[in-house]
C-alpha positions as CSV (number, residue, x, y, z in Angstrom):
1,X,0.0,0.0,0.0
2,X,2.8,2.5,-0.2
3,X,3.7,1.9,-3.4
4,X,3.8,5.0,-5.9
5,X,1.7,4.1,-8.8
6,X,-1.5,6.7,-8.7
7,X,-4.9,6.2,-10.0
8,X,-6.1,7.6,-13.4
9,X,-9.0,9.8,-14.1
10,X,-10.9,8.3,-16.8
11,X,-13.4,11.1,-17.5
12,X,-15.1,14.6,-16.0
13,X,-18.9,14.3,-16.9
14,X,-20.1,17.7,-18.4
15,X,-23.5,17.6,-15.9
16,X,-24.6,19.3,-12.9
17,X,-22.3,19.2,-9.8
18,X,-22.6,16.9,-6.9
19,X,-24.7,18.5,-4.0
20,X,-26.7,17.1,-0.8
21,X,-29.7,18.2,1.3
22,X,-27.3,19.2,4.2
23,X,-25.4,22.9,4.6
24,X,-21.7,22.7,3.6
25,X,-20.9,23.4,7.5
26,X,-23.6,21.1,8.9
27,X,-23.0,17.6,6.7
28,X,-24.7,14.5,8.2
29,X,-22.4,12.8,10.8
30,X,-21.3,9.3,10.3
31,X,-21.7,7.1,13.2
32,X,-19.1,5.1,13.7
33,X,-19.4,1.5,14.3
34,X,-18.1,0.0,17.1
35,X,-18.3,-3.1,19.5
36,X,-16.0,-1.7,22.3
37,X,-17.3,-1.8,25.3
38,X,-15.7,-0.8,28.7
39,X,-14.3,-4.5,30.8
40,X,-16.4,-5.8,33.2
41,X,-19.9,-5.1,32.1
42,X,-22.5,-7.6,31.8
43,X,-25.9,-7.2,29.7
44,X,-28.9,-6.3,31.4
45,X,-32.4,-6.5,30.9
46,X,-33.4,-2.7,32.1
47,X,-33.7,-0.2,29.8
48,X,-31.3,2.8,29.9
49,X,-34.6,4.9,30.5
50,X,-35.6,2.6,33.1
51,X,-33.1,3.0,35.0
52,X,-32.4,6.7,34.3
53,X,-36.2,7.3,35.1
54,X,-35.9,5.4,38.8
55,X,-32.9,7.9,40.0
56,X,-33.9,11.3,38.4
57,X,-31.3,11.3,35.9
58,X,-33.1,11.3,32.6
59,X,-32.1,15.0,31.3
60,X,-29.6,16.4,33.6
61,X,-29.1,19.8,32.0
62,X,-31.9,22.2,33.8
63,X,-30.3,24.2,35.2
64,X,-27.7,27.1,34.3
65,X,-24.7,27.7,36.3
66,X,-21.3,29.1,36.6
67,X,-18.5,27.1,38.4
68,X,-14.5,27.6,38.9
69,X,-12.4,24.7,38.3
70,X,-8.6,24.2,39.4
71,X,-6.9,21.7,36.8
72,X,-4.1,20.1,37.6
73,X,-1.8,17.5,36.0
74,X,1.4,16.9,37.6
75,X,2.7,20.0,39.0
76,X,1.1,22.4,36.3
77,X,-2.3,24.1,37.4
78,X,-4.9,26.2,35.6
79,X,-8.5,27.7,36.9
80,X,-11.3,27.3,34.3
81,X,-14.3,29.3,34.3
82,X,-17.3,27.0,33.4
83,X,-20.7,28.2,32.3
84,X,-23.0,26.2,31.6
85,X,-27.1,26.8,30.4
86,X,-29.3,23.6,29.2
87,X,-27.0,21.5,27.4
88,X,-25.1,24.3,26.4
89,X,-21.5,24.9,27.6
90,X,-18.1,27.3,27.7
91,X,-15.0,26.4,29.6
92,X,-12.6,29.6,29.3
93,X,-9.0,28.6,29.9
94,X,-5.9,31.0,30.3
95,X,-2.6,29.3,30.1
96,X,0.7,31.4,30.1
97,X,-1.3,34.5,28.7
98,X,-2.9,32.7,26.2
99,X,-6.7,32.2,26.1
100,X,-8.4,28.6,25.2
101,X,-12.1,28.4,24.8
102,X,-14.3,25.1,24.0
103,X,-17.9,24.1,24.4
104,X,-20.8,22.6,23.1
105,X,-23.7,24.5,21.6
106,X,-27.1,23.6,19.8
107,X,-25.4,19.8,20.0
108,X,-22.1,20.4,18.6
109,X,-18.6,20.5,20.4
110,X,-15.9,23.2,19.3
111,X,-13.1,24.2,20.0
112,X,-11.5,27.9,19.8
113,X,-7.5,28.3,19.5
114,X,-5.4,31.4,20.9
115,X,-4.9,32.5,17.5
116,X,-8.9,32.9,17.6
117,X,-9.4,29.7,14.6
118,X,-12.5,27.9,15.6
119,X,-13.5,24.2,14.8
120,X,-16.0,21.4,15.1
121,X,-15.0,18.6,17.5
122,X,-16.1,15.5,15.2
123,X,-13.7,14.1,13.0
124,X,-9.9,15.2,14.2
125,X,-10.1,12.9,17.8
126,X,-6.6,13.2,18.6
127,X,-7.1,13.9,22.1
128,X,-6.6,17.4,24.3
129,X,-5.9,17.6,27.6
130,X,-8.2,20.9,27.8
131,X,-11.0,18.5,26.3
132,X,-11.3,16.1,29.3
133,X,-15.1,17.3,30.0
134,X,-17.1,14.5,31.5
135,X,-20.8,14.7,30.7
136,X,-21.8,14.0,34.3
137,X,-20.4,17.5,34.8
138,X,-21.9,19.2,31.7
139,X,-24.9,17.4,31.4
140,X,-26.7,14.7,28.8
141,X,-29.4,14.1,27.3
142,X,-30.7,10.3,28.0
143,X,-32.7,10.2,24.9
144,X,-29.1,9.6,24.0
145,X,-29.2,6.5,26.0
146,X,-29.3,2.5,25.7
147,X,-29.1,-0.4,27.9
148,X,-25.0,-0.7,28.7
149,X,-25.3,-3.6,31.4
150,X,-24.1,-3.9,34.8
151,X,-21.0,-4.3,36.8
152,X,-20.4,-5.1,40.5
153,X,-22.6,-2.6,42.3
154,X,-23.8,0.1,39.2
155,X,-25.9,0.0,36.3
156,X,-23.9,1.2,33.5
157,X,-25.6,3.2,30.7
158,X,-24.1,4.1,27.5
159,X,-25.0,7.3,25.7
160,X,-24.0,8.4,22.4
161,X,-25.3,11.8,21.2
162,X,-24.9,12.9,17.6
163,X,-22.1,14.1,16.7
164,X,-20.1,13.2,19.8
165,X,-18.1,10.3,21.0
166,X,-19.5,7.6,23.5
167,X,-19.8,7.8,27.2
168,X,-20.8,4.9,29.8
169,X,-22.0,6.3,33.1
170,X,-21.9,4.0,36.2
171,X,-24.7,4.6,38.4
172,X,-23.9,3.5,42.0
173,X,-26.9,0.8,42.5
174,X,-27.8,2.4,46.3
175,X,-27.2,6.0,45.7
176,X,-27.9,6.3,42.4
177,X,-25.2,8.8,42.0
178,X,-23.1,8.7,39.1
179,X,-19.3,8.0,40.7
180,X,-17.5,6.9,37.4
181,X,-17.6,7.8,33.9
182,X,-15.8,6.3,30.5
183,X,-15.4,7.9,27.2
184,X,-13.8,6.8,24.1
185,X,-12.4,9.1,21.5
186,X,-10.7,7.2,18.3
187,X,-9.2,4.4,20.5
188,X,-8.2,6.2,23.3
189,X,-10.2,5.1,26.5
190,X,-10.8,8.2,29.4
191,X,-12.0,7.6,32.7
192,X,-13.0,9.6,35.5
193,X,-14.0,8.9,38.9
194,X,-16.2,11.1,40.7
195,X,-16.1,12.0,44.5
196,X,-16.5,14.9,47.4
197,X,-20.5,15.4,46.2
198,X,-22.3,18.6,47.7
199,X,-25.8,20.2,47.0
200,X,-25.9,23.0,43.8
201,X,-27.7,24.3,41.8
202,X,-27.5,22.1,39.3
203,X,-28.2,19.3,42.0
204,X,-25.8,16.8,43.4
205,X,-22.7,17.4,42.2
206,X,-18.8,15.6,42.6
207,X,-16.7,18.9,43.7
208,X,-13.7,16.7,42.4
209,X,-12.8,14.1,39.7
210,X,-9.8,12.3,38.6
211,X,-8.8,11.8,34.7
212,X,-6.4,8.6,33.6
213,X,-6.5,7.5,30.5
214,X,-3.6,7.0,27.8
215,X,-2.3,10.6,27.9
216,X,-1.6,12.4,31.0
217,X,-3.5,11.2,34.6
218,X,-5.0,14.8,35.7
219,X,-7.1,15.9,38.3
220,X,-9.9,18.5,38.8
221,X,-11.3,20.8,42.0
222,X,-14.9,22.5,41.8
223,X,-14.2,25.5,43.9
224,X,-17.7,27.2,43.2
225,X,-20.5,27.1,41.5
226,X,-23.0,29.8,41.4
227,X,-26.5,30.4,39.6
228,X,-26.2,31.3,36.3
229,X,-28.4,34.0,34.3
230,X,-26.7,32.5,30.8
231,X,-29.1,31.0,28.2
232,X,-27.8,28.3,25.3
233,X,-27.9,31.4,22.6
234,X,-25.1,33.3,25.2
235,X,-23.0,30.0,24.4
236,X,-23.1,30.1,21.3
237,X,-20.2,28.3,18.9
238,X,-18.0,31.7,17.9
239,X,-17.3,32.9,14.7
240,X,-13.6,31.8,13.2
241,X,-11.1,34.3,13.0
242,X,-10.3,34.1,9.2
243,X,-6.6,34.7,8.6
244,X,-4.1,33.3,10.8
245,X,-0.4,33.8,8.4
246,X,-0.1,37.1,6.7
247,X,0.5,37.7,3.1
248,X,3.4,40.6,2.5
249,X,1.4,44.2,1.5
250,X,0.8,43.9,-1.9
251,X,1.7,40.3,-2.5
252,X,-1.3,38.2,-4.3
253,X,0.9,34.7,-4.3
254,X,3.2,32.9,-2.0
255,X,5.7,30.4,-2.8
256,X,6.4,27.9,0.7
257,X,9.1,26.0,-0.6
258,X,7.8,22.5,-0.2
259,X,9.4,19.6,-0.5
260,X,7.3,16.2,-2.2
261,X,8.5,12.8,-1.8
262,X,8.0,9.8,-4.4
263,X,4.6,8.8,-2.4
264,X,3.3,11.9,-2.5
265,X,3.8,13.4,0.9
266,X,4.6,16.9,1.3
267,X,6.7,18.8,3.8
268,X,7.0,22.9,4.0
269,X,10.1,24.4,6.0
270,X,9.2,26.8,9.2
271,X,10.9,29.2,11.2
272,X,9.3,28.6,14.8
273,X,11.1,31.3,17.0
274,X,14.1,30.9,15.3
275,X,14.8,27.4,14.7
276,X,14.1,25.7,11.1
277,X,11.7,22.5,11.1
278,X,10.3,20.8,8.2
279,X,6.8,20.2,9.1
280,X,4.6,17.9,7.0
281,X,1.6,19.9,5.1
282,X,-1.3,17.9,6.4
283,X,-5.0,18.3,4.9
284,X,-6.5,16.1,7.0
285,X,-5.0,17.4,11.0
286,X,-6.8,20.3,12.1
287,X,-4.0,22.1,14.4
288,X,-0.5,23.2,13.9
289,X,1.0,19.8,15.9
290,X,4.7,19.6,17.3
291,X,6.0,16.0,18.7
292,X,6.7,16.8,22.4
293,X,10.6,15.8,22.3
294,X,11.1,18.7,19.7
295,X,8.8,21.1,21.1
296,X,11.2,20.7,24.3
297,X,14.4,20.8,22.1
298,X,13.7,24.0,20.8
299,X,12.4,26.1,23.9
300,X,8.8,26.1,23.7
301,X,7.4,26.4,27.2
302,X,4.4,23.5,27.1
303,X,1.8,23.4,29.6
304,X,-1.4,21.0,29.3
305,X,0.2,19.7,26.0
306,X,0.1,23.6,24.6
307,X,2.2,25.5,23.7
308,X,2.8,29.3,22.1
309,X,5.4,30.0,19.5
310,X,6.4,34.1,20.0
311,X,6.6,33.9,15.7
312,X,6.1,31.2,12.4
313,X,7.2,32.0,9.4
314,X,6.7,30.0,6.3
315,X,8.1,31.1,3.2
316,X,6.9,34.9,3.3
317,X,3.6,34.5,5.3
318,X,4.2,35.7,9.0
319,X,1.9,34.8,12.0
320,X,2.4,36.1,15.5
321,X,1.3,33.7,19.1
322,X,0.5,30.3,17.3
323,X,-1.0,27.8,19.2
324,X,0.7,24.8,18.5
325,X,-0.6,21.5,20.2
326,X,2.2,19.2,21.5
327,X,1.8,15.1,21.3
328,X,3.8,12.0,20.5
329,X,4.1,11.8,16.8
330,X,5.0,8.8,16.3
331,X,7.9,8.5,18.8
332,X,9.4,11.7,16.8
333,X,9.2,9.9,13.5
334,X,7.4,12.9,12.3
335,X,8.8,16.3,13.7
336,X,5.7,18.1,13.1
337,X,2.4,18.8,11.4
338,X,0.7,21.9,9.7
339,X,-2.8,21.7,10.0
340,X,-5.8,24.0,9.8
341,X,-4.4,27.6,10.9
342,X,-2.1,27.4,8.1
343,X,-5.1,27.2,5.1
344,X,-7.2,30.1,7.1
345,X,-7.5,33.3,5.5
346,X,-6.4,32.4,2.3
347,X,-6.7,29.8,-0.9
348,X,-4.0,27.4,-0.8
349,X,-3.1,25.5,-4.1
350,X,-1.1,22.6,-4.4
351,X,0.6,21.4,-7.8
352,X,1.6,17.7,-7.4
353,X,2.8,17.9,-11.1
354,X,4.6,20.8,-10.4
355,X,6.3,20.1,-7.0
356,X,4.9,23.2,-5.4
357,X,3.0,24.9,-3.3
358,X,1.3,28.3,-3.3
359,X,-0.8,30.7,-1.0
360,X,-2.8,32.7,-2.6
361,X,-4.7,35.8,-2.2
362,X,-8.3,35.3,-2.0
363,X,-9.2,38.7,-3.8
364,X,-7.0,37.9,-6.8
365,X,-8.0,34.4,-6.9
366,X,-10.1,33.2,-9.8
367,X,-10.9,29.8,-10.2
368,X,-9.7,28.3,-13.6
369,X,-11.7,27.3,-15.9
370,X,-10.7,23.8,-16.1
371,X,-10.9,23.2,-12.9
372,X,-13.8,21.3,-11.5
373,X,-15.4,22.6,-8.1
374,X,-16.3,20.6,-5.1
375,X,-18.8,22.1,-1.9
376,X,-16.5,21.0,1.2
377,X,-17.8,21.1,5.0
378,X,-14.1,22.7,6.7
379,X,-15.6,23.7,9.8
380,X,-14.0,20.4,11.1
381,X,-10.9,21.3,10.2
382,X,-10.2,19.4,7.1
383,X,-12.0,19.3,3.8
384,X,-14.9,17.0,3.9
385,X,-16.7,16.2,0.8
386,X,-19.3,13.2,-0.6
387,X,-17.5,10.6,-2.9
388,X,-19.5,8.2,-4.7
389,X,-19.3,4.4,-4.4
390,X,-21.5,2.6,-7.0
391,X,-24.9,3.3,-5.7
392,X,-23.7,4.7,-2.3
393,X,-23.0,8.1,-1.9
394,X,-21.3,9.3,1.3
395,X,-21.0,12.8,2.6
396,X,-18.2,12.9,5.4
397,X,-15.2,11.4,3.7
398,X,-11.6,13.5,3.7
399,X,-9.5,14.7,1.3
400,X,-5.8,14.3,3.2
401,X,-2.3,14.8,2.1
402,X,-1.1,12.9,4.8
403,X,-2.7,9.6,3.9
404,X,-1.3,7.3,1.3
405,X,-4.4,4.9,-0.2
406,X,-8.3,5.4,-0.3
407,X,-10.0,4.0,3.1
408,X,-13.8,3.2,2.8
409,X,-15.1,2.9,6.2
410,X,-18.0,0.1,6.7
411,X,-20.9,3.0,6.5
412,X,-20.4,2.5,2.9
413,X,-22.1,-1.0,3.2
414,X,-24.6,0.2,5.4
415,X,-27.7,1.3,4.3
416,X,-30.6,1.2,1.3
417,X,-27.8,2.4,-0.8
418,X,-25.3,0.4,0.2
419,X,-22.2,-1.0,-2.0
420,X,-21.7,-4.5,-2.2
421,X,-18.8,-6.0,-0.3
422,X,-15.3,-5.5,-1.9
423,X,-12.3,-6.9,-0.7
424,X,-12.9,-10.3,1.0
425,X,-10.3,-12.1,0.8
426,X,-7.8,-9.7,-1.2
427,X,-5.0,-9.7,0.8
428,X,-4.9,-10.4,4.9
429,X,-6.3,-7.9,7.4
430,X,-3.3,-5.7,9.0
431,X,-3.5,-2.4,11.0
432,X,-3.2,1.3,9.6
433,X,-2.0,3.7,12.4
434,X,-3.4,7.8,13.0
435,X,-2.5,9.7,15.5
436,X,-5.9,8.9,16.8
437,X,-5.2,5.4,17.3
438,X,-4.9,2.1,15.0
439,X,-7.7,1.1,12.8
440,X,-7.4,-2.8,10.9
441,X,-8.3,-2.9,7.1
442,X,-8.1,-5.1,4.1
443,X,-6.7,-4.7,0.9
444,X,-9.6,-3.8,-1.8
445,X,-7.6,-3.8,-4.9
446,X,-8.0,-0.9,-7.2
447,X,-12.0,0.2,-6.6
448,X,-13.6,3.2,-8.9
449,X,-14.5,6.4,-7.2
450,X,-16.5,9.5,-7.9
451,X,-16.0,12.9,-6.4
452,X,-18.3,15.5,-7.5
453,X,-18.4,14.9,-11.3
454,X,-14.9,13.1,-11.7
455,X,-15.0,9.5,-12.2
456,X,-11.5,7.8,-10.6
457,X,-10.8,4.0,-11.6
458,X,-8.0,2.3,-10.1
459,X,-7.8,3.8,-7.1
460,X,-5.9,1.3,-4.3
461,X,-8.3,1.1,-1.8
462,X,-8.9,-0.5,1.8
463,X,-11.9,-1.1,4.0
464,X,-12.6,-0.9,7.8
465,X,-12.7,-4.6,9.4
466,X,-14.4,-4.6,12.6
467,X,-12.2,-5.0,15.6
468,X,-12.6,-4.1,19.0
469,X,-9.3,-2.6,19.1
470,X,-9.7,-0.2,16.1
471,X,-10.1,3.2,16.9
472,X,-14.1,4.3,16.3
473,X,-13.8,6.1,12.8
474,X,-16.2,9.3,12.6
475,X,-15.7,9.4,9.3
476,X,-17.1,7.4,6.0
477,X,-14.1,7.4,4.2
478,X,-10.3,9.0,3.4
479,X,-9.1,10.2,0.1
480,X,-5.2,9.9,0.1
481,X,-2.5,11.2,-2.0
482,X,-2.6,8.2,-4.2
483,X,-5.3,9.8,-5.7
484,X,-4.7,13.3,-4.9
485,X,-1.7,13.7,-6.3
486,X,-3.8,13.2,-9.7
487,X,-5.0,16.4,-9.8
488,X,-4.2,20.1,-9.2
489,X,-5.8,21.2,-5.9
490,X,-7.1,24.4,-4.6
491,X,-8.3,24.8,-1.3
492,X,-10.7,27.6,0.2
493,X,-10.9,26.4,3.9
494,X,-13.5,29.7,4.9
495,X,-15.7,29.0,2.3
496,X,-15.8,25.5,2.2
497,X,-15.0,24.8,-1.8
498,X,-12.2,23.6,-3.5
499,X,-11.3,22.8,-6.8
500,X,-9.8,20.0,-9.1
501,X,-7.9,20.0,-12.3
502,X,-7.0,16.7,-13.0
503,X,-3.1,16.6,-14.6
């Protein structure tokens, strides 16, 4: 599968271009299939709402309410400001001058970065230490709920809201208080254990929890909580900052200097306070990510796995205070990433044929002619768009330069529309690594793909295999340079389009 042969565009049909019933910023959310389950829990025959219904926890989001919250992992420490209204939240978060928000509003999690870009939390799971929210704190909705089981002395429900990852709640039999609480995000397993419960407003409340999971074990202190007067519309998902890098005065076109190797991947040099990295240009990661070894070599100050570079430049754009997330990439097999920040503000254009790529001015930018355009949904971070399978035709699948072949996730197979199985027995089952875990596919051969009105044939392909210890894809499929590097690529992250020019 990393081979370097590409797949061939057969044809561009002259007819209407692809569109669905869903907003570009709103597409449908795949639900990803999983059997994972945390150890220890045995099926039951009460109902989730049975059992939420006998201890007065079927919708715990009345009230609205304003707490302080001391973080600590290790011997860092932060105070968040938490305010909450109906299912609506907004934890603030200050960290060496620099200000982190994130919440959930009208069902969706986001996520705002110091350098003011703003995302939805759906796709790009790779874990945040400022993101370890339990929903026994911020509330849930137990329509969201089925039967999870029991274990020795709770019921365990598991909800699953749209758009958001799972959580089991363990329900202490006598008390019916809720002292543990599990979430997976990709294959990463968080759990938190609730104690020191006092009357609020909100109810019964644990004024302390402890996080261990994978990452970092952390704990957190309620040191207030006060009535609230905010309503859901006060929480409200903020709008995205549009330009992160600036363009020199005048200057309608940038040249970054990439580099592109034989499979297609592509790395862009960087000045990060002073020291030269070459980052890889990633469609498909929604942050600017360091691997924590080199954040440390070069004298970034990280806290909470964030950090703050004083000054980027790449090429001739210049950005001042970028947030740059800080994780183990790989064991520092990769040095670094350049994610979403980098594509705000401007079109970005990327010439496999040509060995380059360009940032260019969105007032001067006209689309050529020959170029066919695709509506994207960016407001995750990376360009989602619907590719067609056969019959099937799936709306959440991601066009990213830092994946190799085409991945069809099992939704594909799912449904009135769905594909026939490909694949069984092409090859043997093997594991495909992201940052958000491992995730075990077969081999489909070459399979014949359709992105807006572009017909691919021969695209090497893989699909999802079920496996407990996969992560839990929220996507329906990935688009990866072996058929990327195909075409001539423009990018326009704030208005959710792109184009395509095949070479």
């Amino acid at each position: 599968m990393n081979g370097t042969m590409k797949a061939r565009v057969l044809s561009v049909a002259a007819c209407a271009l692809l569109s669905w019933g869903a907003p570009a910023c709103y597409a449908a959310v795949a639900t990803p299939v999983s059997n994972w389950s945390p150890e220890g829990v045995a099926p039951s025959q009460f109902s989730a709402s049975e059992v939420l219904t006998q201890y007065g926890l079927r919708r715990r989001s009345a009230a609205a309410f304003v707490a302080h919250v001391t973080f600590r992992q290790g011997s860092d420490t932060a105070v968040m400001t938490l305010r909450k209204a109906g299912m609506a939240y907004r934890v603030d978060t200050d960290i060496d001058g620099a200000h982190y928000s994130m919440g959930r509003s009208a069902g969706r999690r986001w996520r705002q970065t110091p350098a003011g870009t703003v995302r939805a939390i759906l796709s790009d799971v790779q874990g945040d230490d400022l993101d370890r929210w339990p929903e026994a704190i911020v509330g849930f909705d137990g329509t969201s709920c089925t039967s999870g089981g029991t274990d020795a002395g709770h019921w365990v429900v598991a909800c699953r809201s749209t758009g958001d990852v799972p959580h089991w709640f363990f329900i202490d039999r006598q008390s019916g208080i809720i002292d543990r609480e599990v979430e997976r995000e990709g294959s990463r397993v968080e759990t938190f254990r609730f104690d020191d419960f006092r009357q609020t407003p909100e109810g019964l409340l644990p004024f302390h929890w402890t996080v261990s999971g994978p990452q970092h074990d952390a704990e957190a202190t309620l040191t207030d909580v006060e009535p609230g007067a905010e309503n859901a519309a006060d929480l409200a998902m903020p709008d995205s900052q549009v330009e992160t890098f600036a363009m020199p005065a005048g200057a309608n076109a940038v040249d970054v200097h990439a580099g592109f190797n034989p499979a297609g991947g592509i790395t862009v040099p960087i000045d990060i306070d002073g020291h030269l990295e070459h980052l890889v240009l990633d469609t498909g990661t929604t942050q600017m990510l360091m691997d924590v070894g080199e954040a440390s070599r070069i004298g970034l100050h990280v806290k909470f796995d964030h950090a703050v570079a004083r000054t980027v430049t790449i090429g001739s754009l210049r950005a001042s205070a970028v947030p740059i997330q800080t994780v183990n990439l790989f064991n520092g097999r990769v040095t670094g990433i350049i994610g979403n920040e980098f594509f705000k503000g401007h079109v970005v254009h990327i010439d496999y044929a040509g060995d380059r790529v360009d940032v260019l001015s969105r007032s001067a930018f006209v689309p050529p002619e020959s170029a066919i355009a695709l509506q994207a949904d960016c407001s995750e971070g990376m360009p989602l768009v619907a590719m067609r399978l056969g019959n099937a035709t799936r709306t959440r699948v991601a066009l990213d330069t830092g994946s190799g072949i085409v991945i069809l996730a099992r939704t594909f197979f799912r449904g009135d529309d769905a594909s026939p199985p490909i694949g069984s027995g092409f090859g043997r089952s093997s594991y495909m690594n992201f940052l958000e875990g491992p995730l075990l596919v077969r081999g489909a051969g070459q399979v014949s793909i359709g992105l807006g009105n572009v017909e691919i044939r021969n695209a090497p392909a893989a699909v999802e295999v079920d496996s407990r210890e996969s992560l839990d894809l929220p996507l329906d499929g990935i688009v990866g340079t072996r058929v990327l590097s195909s075409f001539e690529i423009w990018i326009d992250y704030d208005r959710n389009r792109l184009w395509l020019r095949p070479r």
